[in-house]
MARKESE-694249 format. One record per residue: y, x, z of N, C-alpha, C in turn; residue number from 0. Coordinates in steps of 0.02 Angstrom, whole numbers, plus 50000, padded with zeros to 5 digits. Layout:
N
Y,X,Z,Y,X,Z,Y,X,Z,NUM .
...
This chain:
244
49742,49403,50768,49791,49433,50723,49830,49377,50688,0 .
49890,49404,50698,49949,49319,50670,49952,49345,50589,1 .
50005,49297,50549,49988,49320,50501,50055,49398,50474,2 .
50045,49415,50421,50081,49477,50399,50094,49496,50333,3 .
50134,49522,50322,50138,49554,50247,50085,49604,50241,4 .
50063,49613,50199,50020,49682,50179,50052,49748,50162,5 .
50072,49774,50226,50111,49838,50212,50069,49920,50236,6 .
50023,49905,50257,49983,49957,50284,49920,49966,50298,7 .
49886,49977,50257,49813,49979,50244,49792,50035,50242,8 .
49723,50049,50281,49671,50089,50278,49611,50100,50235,9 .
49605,50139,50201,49555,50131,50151,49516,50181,50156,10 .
49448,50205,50161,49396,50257,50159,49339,50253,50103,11 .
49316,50304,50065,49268,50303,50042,49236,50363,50037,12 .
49175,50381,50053,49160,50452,50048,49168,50483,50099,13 .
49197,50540,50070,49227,50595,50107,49318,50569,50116,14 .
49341,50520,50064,49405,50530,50069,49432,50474,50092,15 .
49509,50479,50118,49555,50428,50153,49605,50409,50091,16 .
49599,50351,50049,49628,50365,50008,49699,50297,50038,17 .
49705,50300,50084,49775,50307,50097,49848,50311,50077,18 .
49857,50361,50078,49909,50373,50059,49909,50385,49972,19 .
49855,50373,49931,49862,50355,49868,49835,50287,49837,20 .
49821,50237,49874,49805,50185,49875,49858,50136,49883,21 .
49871,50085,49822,49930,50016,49851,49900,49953,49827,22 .
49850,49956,49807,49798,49900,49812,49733,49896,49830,23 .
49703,49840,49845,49645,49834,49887,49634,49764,49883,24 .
49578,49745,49832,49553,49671,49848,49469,49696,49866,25 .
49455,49642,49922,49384,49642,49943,49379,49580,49943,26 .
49280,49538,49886,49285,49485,49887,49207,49479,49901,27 .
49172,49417,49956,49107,49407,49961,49086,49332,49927,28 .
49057,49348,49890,49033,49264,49846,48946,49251,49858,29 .
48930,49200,49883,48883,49167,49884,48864,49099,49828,30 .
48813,49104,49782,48807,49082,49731,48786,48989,49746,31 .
48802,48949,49723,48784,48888,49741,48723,48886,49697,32 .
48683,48849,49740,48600,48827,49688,48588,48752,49676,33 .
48579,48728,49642,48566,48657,49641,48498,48647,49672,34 .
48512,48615,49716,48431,48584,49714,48431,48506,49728,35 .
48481,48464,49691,48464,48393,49693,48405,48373,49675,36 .
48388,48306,49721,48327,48297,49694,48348,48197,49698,37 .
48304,48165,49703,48288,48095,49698,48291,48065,49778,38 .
48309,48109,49839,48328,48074,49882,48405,48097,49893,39 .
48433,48104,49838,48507,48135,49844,48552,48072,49856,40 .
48530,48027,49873,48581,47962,49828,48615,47954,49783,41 .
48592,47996,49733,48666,48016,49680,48708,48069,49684,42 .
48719,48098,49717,48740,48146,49750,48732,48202,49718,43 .
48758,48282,49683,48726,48341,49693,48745,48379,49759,44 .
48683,48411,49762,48680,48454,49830,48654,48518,49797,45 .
48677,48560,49853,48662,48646,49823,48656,48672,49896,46 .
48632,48742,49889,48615,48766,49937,48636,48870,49923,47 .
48639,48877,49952,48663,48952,49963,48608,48996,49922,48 .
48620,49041,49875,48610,49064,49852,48607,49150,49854,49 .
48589,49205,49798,48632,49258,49825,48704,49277,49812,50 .
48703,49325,49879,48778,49355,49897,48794,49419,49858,51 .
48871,49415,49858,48881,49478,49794,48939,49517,49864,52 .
48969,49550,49853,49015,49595,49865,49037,49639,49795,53 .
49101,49633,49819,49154,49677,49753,49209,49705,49790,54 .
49238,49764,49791,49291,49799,49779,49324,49819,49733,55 .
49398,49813,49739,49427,49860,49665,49498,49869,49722,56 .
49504,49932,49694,49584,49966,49723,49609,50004,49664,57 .
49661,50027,49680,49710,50056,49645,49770,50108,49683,58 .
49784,50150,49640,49844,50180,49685,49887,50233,49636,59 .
49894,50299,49656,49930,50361,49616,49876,50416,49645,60 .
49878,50440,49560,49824,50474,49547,49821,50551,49583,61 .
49760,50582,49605,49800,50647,49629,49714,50658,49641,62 .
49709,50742,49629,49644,50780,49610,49661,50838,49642,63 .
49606,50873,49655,49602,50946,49675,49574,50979,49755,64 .
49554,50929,49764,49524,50927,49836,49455,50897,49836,65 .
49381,50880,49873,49335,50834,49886,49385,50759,49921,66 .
49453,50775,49959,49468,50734,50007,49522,50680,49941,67 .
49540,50699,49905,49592,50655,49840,49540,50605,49818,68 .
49577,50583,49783,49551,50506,49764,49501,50515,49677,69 .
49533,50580,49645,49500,50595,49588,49442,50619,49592,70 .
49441,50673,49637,49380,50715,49651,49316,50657,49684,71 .
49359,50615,49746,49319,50579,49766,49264,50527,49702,72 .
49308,50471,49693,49295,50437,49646,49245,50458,49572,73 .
49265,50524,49553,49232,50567,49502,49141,50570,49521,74 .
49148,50599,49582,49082,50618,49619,49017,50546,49626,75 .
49096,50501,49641,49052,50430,49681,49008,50383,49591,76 .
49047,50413,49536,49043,50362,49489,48969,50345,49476,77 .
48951,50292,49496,48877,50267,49470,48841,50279,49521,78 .
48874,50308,49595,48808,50317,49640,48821,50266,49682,79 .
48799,50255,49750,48791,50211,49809,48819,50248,49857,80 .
48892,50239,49904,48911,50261,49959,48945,50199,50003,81 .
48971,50243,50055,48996,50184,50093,49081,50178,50079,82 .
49090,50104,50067,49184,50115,50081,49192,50057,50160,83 .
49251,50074,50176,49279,50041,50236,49341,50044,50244,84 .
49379,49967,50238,49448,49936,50250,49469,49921,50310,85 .
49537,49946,50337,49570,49925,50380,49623,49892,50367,86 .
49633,49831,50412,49706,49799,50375,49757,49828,50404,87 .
49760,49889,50460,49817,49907,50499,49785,49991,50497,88 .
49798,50025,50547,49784,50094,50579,49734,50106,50603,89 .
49697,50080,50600,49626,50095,50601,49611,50124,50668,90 .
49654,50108,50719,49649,50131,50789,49583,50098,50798,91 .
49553,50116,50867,49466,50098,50929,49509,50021,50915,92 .
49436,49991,50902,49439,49925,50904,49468,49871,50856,93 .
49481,49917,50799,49558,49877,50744,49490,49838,50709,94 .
49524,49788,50683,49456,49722,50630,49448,49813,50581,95 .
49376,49800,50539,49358,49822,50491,49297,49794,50448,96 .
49313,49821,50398,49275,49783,50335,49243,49831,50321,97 .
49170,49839,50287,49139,49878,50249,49082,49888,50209,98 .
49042,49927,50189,48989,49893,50153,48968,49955,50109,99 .
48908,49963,50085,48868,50026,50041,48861,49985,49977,100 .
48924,50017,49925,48931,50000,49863,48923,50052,49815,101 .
48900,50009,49751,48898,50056,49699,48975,50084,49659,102 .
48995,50126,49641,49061,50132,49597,49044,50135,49526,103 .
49056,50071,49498,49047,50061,49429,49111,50073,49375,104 .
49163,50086,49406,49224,50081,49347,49275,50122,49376,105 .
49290,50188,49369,49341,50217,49355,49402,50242,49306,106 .
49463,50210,49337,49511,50205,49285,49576,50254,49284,107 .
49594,50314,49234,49646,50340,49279,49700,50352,49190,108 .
49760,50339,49215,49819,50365,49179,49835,50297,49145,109 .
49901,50324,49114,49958,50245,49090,49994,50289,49040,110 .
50074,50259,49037,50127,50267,48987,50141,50327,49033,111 .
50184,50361,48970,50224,50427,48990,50268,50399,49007,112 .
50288,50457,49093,50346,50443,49119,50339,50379,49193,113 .
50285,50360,49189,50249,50328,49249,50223,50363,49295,114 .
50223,50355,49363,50177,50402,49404,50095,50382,49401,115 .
50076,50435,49360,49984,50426,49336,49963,50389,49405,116 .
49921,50334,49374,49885,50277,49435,49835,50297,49397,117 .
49777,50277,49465,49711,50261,49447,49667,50170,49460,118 .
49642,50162,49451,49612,50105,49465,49517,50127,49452,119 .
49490,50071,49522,49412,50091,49534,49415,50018,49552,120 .
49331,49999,49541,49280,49948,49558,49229,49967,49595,121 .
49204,49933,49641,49132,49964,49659,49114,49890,49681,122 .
49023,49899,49682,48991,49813,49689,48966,49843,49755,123 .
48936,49797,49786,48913,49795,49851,48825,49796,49830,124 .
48804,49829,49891,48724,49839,49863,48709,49836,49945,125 .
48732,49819,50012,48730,49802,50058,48780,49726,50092,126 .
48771,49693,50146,48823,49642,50159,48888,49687,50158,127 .
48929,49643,50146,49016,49667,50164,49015,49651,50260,128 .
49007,49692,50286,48990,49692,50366,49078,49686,50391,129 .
49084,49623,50441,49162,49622,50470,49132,49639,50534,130 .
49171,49701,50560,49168,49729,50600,49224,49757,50649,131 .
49226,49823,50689,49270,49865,50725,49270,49924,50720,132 .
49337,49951,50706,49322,50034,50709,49294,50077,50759,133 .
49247,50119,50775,49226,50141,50825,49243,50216,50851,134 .
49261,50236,50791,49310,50318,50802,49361,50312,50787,135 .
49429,50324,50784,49472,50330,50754,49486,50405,50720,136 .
49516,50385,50636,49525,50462,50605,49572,50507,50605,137 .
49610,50497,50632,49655,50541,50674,49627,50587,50726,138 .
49565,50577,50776,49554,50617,50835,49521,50669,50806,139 .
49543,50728,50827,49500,50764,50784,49431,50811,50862,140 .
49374,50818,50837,49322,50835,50867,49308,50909,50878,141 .
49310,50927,50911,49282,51001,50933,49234,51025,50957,142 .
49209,50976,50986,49135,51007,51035,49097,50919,51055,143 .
49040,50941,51066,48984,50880,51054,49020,50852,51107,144 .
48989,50777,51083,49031,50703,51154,49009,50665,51126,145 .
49031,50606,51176,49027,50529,51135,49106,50493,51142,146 .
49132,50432,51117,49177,50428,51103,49168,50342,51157,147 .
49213,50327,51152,49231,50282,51190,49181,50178,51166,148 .
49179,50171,51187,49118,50088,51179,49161,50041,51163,149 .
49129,50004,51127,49163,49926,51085,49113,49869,51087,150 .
49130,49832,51126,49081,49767,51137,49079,49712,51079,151 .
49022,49745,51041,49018,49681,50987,48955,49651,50991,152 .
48921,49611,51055,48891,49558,51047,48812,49599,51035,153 .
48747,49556,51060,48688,49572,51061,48675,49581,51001,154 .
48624,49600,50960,48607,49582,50892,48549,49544,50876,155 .
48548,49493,50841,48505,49427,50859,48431,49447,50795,156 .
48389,49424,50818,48342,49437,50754,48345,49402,50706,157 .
48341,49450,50640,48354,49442,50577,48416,49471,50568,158 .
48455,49496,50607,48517,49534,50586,48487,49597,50603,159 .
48566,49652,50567,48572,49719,50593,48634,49743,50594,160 .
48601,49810,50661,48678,49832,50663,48707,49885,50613,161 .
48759,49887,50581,48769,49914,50531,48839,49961,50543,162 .
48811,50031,50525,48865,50095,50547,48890,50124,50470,163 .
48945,50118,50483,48964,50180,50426,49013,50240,50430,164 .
49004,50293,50406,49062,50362,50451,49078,50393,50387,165 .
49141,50398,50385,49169,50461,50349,49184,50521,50382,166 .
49161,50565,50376,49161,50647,50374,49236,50656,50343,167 .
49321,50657,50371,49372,50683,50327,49376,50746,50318,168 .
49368,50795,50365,49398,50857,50373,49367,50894,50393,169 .
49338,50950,50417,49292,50995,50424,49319,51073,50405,170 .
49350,51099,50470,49369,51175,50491,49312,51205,50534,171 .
49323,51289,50562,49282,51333,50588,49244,51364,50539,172 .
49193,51407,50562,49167,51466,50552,49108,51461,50560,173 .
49074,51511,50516,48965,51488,50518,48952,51451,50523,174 .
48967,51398,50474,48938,51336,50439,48941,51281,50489,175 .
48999,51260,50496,49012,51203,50549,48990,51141,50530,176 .
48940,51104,50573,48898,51038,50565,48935,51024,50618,177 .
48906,50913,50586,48916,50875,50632,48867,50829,50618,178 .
48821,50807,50654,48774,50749,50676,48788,50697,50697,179 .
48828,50646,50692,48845,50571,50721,48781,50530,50738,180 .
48792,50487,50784,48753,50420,50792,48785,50407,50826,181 .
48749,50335,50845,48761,50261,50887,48717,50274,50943,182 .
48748,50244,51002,48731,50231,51068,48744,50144,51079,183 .
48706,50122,51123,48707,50069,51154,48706,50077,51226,184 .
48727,50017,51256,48688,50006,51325,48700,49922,51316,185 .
48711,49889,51415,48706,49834,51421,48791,49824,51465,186 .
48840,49867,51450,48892,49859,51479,48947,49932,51473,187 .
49005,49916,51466,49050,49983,51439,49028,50041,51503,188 .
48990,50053,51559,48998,50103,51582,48942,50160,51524,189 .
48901,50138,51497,48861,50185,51476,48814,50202,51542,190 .
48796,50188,51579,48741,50206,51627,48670,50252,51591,191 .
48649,50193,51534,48592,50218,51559,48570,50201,51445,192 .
48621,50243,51421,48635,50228,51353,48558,50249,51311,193 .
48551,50202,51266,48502,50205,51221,48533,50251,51134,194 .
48498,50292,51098,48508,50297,51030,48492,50244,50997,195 .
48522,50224,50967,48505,50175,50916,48515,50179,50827,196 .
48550,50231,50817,48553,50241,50751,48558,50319,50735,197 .
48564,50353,50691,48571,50429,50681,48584,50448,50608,198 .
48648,50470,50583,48654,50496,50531,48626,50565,50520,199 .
48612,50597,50451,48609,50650,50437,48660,50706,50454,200 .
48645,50750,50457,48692,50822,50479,48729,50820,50426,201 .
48811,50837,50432,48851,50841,50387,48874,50909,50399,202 .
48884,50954,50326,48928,50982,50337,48977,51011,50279,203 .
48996,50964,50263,49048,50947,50208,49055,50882,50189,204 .
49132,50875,50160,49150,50799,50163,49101,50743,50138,205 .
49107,50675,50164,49074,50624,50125,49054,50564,50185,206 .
49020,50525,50154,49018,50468,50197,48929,50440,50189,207 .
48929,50416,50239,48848,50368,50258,48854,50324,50286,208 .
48790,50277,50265,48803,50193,50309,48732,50207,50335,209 .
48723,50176,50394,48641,50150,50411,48643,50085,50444,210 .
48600,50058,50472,48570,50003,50493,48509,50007,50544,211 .
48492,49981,50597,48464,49974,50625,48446,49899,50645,212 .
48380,49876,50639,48357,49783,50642,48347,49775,50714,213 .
48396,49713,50726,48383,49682,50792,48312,49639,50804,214 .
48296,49611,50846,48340,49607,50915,48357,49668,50945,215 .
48423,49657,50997,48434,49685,51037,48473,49664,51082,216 .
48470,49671,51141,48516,49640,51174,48570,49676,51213,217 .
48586,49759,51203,48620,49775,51204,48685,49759,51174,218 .
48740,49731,51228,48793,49724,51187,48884,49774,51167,219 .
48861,49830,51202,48910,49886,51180,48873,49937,51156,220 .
48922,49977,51133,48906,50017,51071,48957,50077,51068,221 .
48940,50139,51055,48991,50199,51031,48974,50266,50997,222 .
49001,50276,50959,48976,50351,50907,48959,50422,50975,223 .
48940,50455,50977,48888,50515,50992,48922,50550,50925,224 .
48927,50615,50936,48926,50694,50899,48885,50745,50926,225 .
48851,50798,50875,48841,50868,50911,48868,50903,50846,226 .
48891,50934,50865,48938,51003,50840,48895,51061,50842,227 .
48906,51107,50785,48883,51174,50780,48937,51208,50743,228 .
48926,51293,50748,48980,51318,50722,49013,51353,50760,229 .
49058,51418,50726,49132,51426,50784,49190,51401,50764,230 .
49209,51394,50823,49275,51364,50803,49288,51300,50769,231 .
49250,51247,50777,49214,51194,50734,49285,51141,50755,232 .
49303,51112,50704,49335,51031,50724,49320,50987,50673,233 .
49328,50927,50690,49301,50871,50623,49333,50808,50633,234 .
49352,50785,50580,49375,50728,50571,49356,50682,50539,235 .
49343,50630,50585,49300,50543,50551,49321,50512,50575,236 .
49286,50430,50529,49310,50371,50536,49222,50344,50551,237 .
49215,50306,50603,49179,50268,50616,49172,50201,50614,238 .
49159,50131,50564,49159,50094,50587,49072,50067,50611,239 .
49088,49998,50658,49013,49955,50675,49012,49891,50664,240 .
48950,49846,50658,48981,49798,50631,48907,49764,50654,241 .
48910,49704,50639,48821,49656,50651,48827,49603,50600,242 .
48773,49605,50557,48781,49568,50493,48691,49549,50461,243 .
């Protein structure tokens, strides 16, 4: 990716796409320096890696009345642990993504009269900030159980994991329409002879989940799995994957 203005960003948290009410977005990972000079330093200080933080804060125009808006969302999330996930473009199969299971510590909403009411949010990281790939795109919308297409991101080495997170956007049909996501692996994009490797809880209403699964593994593709229940069922998510 060359470089660009920042004109189009993807943002998820929860259940919601806050998108189109979102016009800022900083994501920052800090690793703490430690001293540990000692007497064969030559003089020298030396430090060594410490712990890692993750932080988010966005901002945008304020707007309520749905689970899928940024008020309702944010309201729900304040003080708990969910997943958010950044795209720097469209969030199409395969686009870079960022993400991570953060806490939301600071919600901010309204200004001067005569401004279009903004909000502003914080959330800390309570998992790595995982750089990753999108693995669903949220635009397709789902109707009946499948799996979705494979993204080759590399074996997973021990001491790492692979790390999933999905937003649930949209959710139509009749007699209580679920959706069950997971992760598949194999050892090459045909899918031959695909392994489960991760499994979210049954959704059936908006919101979002991260999981993890500990390597080794030497599977190196990967793709979301659905089963559907319901009539008339469709659903809309964002998948990303990541190894961290």
């Amino acid at each position: 990716m060359s470089h660009f203005v920042l004109l189009n960003c993807r943002l998820f948290t929860g259940g919601a796409d806050l998108t189109g009410s979102a016009n800022k977005l900083e994501l920052s990972a800090e690793v703490s320096d430690e001293e540990r000079t000692n007497f064969g330093s030559g003089g020298w200080k030396e430090v060594i890696g410490g712990l890692r933080e993750t932080e988010l804060s966005g901002g945008g125009q304020w707007e309520a009345g749905d689970p899928g808006r940024v008020d309702d969302a944010r309201w729900a999330e304040l003080g708990g642990l969910g997943p958010w996930t950044a795209c720097p473009d469209t969030a199409s199969l395969g686009s870079l993504a960022y993400f991570t299971l953060a806490m939301s510590g600071k919600y901010k909403l309204g200004d001067q009269v005569g401004a279009v009411a903004p909000w502003e949010g914080d959330a800390k990281g309570s998992w790595p900030l995982v750089r990753g790939q999108i693995a669903h795109p949220p635009g397709t919308a789902r109707t009946a159980t499948g799996t979705g297409s494979g993204i080759q991101l590399g074996a997973v080495p021990a001491g790492k994991h692979l790390y999933a997170a999905a937003h649930i956007l949209s959710i139509a049909g009749t007699g209580s329409p679920s959706i069950t996501l997971g992760i598949e692996s194999d050892a090459d994009n045909t899918f031959a002879s695909p392994s489960t490797v991760a499994t979210f809880a049954a959704a059936d209403a908006l919101g979002g989940q991260i999981v993890r699964a500990p390597g080794p593994a030497a599977d190196t593709w990967f793709r979301p799995k659905w089963t559907v229940t319901g009539t008339g069922p469709s659903f809309l998510f964002v998948v990303a994957l990541g190894i961290a």
